[in-house]
VEXFI-202844 format. One record per residue (C-alpha): residue in one letter; residue number from 1; z, y, x. Coordinates in steps of 0.5 Angstrom, whole numbers. Example, Ala and Ser with C-alpha at 12.3 -4.5 7.8 and 13.67 -1.06 7.14 Angstrom:
<votis>
VOTI   code   pos       Z       Y       X
VOTI      a     1      16      -9      25
VOTI      s     2      14      -2      27
</votis>
This chain:
<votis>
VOTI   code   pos       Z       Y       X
VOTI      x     1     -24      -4     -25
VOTI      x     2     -18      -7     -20
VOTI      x     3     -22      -7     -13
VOTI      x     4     -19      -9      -8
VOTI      x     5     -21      -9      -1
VOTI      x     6     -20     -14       5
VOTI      x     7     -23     -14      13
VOTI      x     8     -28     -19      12
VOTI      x     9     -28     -27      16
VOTI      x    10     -33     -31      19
VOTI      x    11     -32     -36      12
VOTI      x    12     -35     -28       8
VOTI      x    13     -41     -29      12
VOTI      x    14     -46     -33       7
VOTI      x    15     -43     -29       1
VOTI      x    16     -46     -23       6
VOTI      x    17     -52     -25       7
VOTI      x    18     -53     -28       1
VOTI      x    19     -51     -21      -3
VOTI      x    20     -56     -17       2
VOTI      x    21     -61     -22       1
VOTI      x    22     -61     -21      -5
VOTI      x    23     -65     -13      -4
VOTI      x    24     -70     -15       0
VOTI      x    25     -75     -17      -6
VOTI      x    26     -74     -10      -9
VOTI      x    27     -76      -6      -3
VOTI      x    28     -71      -1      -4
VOTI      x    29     -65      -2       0
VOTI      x    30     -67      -6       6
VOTI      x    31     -73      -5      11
VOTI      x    32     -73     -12      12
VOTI      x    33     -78     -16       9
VOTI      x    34     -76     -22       8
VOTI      x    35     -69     -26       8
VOTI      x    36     -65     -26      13
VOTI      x    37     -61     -33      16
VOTI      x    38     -54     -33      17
VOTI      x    39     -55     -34      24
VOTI      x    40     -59     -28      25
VOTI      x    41     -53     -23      22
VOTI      x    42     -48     -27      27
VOTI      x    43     -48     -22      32
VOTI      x    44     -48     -16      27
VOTI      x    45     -42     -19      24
VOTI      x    46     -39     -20      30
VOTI      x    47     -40     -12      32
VOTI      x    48     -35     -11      25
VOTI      x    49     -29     -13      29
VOTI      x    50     -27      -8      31
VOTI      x    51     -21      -2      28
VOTI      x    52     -25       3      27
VOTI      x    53     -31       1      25
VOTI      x    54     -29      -5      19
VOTI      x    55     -34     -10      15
VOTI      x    56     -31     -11       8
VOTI      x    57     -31     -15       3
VOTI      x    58     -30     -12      -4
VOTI      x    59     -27     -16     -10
VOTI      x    60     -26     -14     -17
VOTI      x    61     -21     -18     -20
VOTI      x    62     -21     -23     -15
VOTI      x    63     -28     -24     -16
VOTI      x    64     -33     -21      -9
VOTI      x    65     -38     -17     -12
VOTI      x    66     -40     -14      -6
VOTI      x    67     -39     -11       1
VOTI      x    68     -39      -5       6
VOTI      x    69     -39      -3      13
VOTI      x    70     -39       2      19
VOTI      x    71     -43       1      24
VOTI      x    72     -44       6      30
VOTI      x    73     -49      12      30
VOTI      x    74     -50      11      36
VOTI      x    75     -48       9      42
VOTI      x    76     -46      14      46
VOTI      x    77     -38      16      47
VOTI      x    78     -40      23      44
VOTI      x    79     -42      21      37
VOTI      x    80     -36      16      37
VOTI      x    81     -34      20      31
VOTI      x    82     -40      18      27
VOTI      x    83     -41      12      23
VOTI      x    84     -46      10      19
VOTI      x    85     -44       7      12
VOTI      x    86     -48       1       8
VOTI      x    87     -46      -2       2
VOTI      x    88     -48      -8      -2
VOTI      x    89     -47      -9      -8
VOTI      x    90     -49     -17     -12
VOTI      x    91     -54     -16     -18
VOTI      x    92     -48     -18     -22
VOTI      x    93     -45     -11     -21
VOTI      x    94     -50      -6     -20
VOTI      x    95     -51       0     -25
VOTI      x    96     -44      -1     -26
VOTI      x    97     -40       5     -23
VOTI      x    98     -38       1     -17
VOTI      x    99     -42       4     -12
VOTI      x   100     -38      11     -14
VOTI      x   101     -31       7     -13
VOTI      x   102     -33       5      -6
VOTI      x   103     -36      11      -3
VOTI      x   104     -30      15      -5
VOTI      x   105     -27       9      -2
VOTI      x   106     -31      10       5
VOTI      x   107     -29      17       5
VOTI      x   108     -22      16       5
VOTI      x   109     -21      11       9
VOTI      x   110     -25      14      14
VOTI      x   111     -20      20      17
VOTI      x   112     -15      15      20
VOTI      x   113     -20      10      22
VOTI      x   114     -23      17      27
VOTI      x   115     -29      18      23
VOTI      x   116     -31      26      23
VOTI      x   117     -38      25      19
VOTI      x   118     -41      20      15
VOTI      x   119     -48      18      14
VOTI      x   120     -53      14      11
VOTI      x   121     -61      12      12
VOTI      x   122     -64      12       5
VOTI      x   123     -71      10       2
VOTI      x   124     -73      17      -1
VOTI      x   125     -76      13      -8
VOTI      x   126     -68      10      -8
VOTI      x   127     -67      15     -13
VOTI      x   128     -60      12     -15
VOTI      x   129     -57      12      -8
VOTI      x   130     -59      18      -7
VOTI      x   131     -56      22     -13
VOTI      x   132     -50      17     -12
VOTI      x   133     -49      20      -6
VOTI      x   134     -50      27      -7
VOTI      x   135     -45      26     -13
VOTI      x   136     -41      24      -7
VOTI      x   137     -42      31      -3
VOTI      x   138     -47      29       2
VOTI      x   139     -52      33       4
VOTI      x   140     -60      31       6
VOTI      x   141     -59      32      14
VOTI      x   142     -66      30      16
VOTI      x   143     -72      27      13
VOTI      x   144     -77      22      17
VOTI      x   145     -84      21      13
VOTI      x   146     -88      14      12
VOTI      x   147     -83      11      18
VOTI      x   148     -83       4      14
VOTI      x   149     -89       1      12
VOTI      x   150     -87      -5       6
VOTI      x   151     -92      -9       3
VOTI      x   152     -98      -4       5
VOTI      x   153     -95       2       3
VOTI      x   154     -92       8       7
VOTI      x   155     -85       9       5
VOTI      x   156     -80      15       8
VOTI      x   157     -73      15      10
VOTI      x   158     -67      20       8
VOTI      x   159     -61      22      12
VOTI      x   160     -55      24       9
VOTI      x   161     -50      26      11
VOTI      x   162     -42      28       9
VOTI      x   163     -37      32      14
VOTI      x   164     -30      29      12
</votis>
């Protein structure tokens, strides 16, 4: 793997949304039920640009295989050291390691960028991000039971968590 990680520009958003798209079908990654337009995520991305909670573009070998985000946990000051992370892989790249090597990514570039604590909100039956996390060093911090409701079927949310 040669991966390379670039801040995201407004030309990446197609390929943005067109990788997260690309999960709503499966029901195990995203609590949208259908596909998203670009327009929709404009104001989303235009929450990224900022230097401490960055929208990247992840290419191996000069082609993007997928991309990763902090985002705000919540908005008041007190919680400014807290982000949430998602990573969004193209089916191409699942199932290949990536995810491994972009977490660790995400945990190491997190200090200079202010961030105490990372976590993530992860379907309870999305097994493989759940055990690749923990392989990470995250902990369950919270678990939410039938929150989401996809196709008629109840599903609960894990919060995981990881002090840096």
């Amino acid at each position: 793997m040669d991966l390379h990680y670039r801040h995201a520009i407004q030309t990446d958003l197609p390929r943005i949304v067109d990788i997260y798209n690309s999960t709503v079908a499966g029901r195990m990654v995203t609590a949208d039920t259908s596909p998203v337009t670009v327009e929709s995520r404009q104001p989303w991305f235009d929450a990224h640009n900022t230097d401490n909670r960055p929208l990247w573009m992840i290419d191996d070998g000069g082609e993007n295989i997928g991309w990763m985000s902090f985002q705000s946990f919540h908005s008041r000051p007190a919680y400014s050291g807290t982000v949430e992370i998602s990573i969004y892989l193209a089916a191409s790249a699942r199932g290949k390691g990536y995810g491994r090597h972009v977490l660790q990514y995400a945990i190491d570039t997190a200090p200079s960028l202010g961030i105490k604590a990372i976590i993530g909100l992860i379907f309870s039956h999305n097994i493989p991000s759940l055990k690749l996390f923990a392989g990470a060093g995250f902990e369950e911090w919270g678990h939410l039971p039938d929150v989401a409701v996809m196709d008629g079927i109840a599903r609960s949310v894990d919060i995981i968590g990881r002090h840096l």
